[in-house]
N, C-alpha and C positions, 0 to 999 in steps of 0.2 A: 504493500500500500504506500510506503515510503516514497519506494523507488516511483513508484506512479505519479505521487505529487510533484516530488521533484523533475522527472520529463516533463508535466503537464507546465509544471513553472517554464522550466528551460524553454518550450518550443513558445510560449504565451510572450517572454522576455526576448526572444530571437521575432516573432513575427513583429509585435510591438517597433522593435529596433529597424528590423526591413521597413517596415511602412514609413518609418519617420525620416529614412531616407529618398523614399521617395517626392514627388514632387507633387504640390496640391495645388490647385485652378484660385486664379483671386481673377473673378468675373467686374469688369469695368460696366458702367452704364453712363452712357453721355446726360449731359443735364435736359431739363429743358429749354427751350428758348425764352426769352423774357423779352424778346421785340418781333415784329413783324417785321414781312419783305414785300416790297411792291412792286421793286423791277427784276423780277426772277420768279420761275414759276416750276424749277426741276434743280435738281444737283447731284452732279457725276462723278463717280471715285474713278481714279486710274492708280491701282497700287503696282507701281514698281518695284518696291522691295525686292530681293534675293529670294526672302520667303514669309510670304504673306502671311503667314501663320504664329510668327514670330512676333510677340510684341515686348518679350524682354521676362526678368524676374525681380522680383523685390521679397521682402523676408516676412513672415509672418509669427506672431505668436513669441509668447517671452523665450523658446526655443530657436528662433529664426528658422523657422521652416524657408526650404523655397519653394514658392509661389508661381505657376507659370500664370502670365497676364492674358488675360483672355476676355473679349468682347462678345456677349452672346444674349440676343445676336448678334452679327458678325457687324463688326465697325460700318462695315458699307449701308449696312440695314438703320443701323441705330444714326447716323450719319444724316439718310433719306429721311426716317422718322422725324428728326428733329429738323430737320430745314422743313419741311411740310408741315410738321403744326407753326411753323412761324409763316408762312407766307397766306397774306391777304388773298383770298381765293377772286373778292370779286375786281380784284383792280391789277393782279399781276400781269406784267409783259411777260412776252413769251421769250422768254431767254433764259441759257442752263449757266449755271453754275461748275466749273468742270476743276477736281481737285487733281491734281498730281502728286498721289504721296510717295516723297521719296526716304523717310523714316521719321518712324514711330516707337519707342522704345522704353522700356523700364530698365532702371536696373538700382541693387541697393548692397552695398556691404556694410559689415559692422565692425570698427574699430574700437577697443578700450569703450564699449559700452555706448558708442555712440553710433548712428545709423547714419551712414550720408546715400543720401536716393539722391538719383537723376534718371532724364524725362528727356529724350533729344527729338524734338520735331521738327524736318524739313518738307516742306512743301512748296508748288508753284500752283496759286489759282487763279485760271483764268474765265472769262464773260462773253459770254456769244450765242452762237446757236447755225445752224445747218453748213457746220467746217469751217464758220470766221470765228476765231473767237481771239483776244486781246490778253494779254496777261494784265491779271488784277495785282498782283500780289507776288513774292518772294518772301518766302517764310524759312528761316532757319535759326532755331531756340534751342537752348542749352539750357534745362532750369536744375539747378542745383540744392537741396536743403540737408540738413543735418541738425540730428538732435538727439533725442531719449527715441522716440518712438515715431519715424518720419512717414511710414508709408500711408498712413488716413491722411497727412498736410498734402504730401505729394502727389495722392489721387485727386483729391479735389481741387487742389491749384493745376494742376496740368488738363485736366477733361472743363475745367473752366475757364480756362484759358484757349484750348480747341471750341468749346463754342463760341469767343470773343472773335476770336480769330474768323471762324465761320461768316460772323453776320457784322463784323465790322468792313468784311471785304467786299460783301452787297453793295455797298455806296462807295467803293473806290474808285476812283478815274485811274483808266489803263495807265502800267507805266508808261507806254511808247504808244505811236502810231501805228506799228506794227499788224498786220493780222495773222495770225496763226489756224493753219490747217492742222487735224487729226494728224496727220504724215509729221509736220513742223515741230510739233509738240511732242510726238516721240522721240524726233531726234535734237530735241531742244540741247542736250549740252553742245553738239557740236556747230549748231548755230550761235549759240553765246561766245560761244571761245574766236568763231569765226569775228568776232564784231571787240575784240580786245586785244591790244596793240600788244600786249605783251605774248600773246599766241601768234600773233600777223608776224610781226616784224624778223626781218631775216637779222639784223643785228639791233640785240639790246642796245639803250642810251647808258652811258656813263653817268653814275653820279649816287648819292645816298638815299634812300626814298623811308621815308616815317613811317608809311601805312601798306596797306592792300591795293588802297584805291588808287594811288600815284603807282604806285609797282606796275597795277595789273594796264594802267592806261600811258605806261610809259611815258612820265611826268617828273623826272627827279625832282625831290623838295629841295635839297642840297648840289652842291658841286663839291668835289671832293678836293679837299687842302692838301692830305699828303698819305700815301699808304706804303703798307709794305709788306710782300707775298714771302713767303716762305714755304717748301713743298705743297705747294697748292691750295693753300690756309693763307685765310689774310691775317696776320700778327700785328698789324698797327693800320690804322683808318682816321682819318679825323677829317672833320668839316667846321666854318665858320657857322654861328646861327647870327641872327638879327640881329644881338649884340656886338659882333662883334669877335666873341669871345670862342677860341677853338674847342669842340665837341669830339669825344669819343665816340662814334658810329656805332660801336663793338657793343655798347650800354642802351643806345635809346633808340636804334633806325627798324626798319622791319625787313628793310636787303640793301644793296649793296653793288653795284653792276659796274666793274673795270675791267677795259680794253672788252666789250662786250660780254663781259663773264657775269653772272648771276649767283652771286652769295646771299643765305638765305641765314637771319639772323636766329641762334636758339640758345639760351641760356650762358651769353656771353660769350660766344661762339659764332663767326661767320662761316657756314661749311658752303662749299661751292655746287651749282647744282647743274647738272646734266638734263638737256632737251632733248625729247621726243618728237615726233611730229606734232603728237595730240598732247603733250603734258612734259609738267618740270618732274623732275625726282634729288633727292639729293638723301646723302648718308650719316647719320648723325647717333652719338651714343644719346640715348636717355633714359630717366629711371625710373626703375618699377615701383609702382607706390602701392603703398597697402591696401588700397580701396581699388586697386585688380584694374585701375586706369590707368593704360600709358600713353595718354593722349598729352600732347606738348603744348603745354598751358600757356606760352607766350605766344603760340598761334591762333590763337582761341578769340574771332571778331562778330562772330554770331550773336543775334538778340539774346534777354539772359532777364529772367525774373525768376521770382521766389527764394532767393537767396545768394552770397557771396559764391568767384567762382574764379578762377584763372591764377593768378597770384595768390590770392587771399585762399584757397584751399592750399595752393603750393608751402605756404608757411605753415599752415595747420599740422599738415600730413608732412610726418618725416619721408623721407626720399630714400628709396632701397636702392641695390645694386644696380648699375649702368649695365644696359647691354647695347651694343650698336645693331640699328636697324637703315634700312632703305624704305624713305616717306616718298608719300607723292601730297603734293600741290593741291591744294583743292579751290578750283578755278573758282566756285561757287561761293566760298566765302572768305579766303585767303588762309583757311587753316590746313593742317597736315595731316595725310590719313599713314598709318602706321601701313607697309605692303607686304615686311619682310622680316627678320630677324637675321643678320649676315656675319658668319660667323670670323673670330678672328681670320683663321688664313686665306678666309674668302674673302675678304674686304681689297687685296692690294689688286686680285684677280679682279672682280666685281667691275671696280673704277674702271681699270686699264681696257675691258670688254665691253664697258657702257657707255665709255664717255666721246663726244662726239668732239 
């Protein structure tokens, strides 16, 4: 009888422990609308994601379970739902709403008792109807929070923030003149890239650039005073500002482009960065942080509510082990997408085969 309880414990303690490694469903529901629409009368998802099914994890329960995020119904449905109880049935034009989602995500870890969640959403919505339609909007948000217990602040700020998003776009005037076909629209990055100087031009301009938006339009803010290369590393940069007074490049620019060359600035670091037809890439150590991000927080120009995010996490959260990876460029908002992880003896090879 002994031996019996004791199995019946063991197998009750082992099922118990398999289950709690698995993963449990946190079901999202979009709010509802709190304004009407009068010049829209439909609204259309196009999810491009890698995988539609994926909308990330966050932790639940004083255990942190992980949680898979899940819309049900499905985002598209709850999406249609809610722009149709907002639209005036008797006075809407006849024009769709058309979303482009190109991510949508959860995700949460927990350090020393504290929870930091983030919420990454990029989107392009555009306004038309029968293959015209205009782009309304450019959407790419990074919201960040951290606390005791973050994932109820972060569901509600983020699916309240996708409905603002929704019906603040209704009454925006197109960015451009532009009209965009079905066909257009899908191949929307390589028409944007087409229409920015810093993809066109057969040789970059010389000089120091502050931001994205000078970089990507090939606009130096600065002229450079004095530099100096070292094995293919710039080791000294400076520029005059407004004052007067000579500036370290190497501390406050966002790149960097001599005799034609493109240095991309990261963590007091200019590394140099190799073109493609369609994209920059360049090679750079960076570190692995506790919170399972190694996203390069001094590229980081995306909208950003519900909490501190770029630096101000980077001080929080100590900094683990460097390993060097190969980023690419992301034309879309000037930040870095990680491509590769490259191991020491691959690195010298890597350059010498990529670089053009």
């Amino acid at each position: 009888m002994r031996n019996s309880l004791t199995l019946l414990l063991l197998l009750t303690v082992t099922s118990i422990f398999a289950q709690s490694k698995k993963f449990i469903i946190e079901e999202l529901n979009l709010p509802e609308p709190v304004q009407t629409i009068s010049n829209y009368n439909k609204i259309k998802l196009q999810d491009i994601r890698i995988d539609p099914e994926d909308y990330g994890i966050v932790m639940k329960g004083v255990s942190d379970r992980k949680a898979k995020v899940k819309f049900s119904p499905s985002f598209e449905e709850q999406l249609s739902s809610m722009f149709d109880k907002g639209i005036e049935k008797s006075s809407a034009r006849d024009q769709e709403l058309l979303v482009q989602l190109r991510n949508l995500n959860y995700k949460e870890v927990t350090i020393d008792m504290v929870q930091y969640g983030y919420f990454n959403f990029r989107a392009l919505i555009f306004g038309g109807k029968e293959n015209q339609y205009q782009l309304l909007k450019k959407v790419d948000t990074t919201m960040v929070l951290f606390k005791m217990d973050v994932t109820k602040k972060l569901e509600e700020q983020s699916l309240d923030y996708l409905r603002k998003t929704v019906f603040e776009t209704v009454s925006a005037a197109p960015v451009d003149n532009r009209m965009y076909t079905q066909e257009d629209i899908n191949n929307y990055d390589k028409i944007a890239k087409s229409q920015l100087p810093l993809y066109t031009q057969s040789k970059l301009k010389d000089g120091v650039y502050m931001n994205y938006k000078s970089f990507s339009e090939q606009v130096p803010d600065k002229s450079i005073d004095e530099i100096q290369v070292n094995l293919g590393m710039i080791a000294k940069v400076n520029y005059i500002d407004d004052k007067g007074k000579k500036r370290n490049a190497k501390t406050d620019s966002y790149a960097v482009v001599n005799q034609g060359k493109a240095y991309i600035l990261y963590e007091g670091e200019l590394y140099p960065m190799r073109k493609t037809p369609e994209d920059f890439y360049f090679i750079s150590k960076i570190y692995d942080r506790p919170t399972g991000e190694r996203q390069l927080l001094f590229g980081i120009t995306g909208g950003m509510i519900g909490g501190p995010i770029g630096g101000v996490i980077g001080v929080l959260i100590t900094k683990g082990k460097s390993k060097t990876y190969e980023c690419q460029l992301d034309y879309f908002n000037g930040k870095y997408t990680i491509v590769r992880e490259i191991k020491p003896q691959k690195q010298k090879e890597v350059y010498h085969l990529n670089e053009e």
